[in-house]
N, C-alpha and C positions, 0 to 999 in steps of 0.2 A: 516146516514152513507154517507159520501161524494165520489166522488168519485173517488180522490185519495189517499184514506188512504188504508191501505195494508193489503187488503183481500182476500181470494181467488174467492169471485164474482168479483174482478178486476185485477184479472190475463186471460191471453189468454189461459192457460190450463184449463180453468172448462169451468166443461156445467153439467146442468142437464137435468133428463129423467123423466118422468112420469111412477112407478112403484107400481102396487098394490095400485093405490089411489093415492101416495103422488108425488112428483116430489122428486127425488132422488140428493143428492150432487154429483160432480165425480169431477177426476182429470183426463187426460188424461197421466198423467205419473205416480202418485201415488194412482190411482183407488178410489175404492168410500172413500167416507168422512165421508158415513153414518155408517159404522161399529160400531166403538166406538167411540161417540163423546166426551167422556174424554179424548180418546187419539190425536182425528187428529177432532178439531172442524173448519169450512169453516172461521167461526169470527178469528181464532187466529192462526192459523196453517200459514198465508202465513206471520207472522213475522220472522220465523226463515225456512221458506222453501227456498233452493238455485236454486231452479228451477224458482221462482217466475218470469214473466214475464207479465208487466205492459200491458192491454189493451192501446192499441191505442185512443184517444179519438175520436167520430162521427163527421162529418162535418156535419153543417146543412145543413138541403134537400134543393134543391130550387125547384121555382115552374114546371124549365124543368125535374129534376129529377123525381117529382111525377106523374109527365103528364105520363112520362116514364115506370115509375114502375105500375101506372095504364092502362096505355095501354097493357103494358104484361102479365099482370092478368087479363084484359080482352081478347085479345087475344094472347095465347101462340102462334102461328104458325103464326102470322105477320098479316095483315089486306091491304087491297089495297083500293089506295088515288083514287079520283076520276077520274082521267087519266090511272086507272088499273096499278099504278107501285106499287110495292110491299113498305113499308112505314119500316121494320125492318124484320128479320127474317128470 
């Protein structure tokens, strides 16, 4: 599946949950998908949905960003540089 062919994994309204085992379909406007999937299938339901809104596509990370995103997963509450100044946070 690519990723702009028109499904609701590439709409900004879906997300899924993890429920009873499985990871559940959803829509944020038109709720779950997992009901009946004869009726409202994730594969084929966003060709004729008017709500449909196209993900954004990602920018690739660069090497500042991941520095970034690993610093604040190592530390949440900011870290101090060797002259004791506070570094983010």
């Amino acid at each position: 599946m690519s990723d702009t062919a028109r499904t609701c994994y590439n709409c900004n309204n879906y997300f899924t949950s993890y429920f009873c085992g499985y990871n559940s379909s959803n829509c944020k406007i038109h709720g779950s998908l997992d009901v009946d999937q004869r009726e409202r299938h994730p594969d084929t339901e966003a060709a004729r949905c008017k709500d449909f809104e196209p993900k954004k596509p990602k920018k690739p990370e660069t090497e500042e960003d991941r520095i970034e995103r690993l610093t604040r997963a190592l530390w949440p509450n900011g870290y101090r540089d060797k002259r004791g100044g506070s570094r983010h946070g």
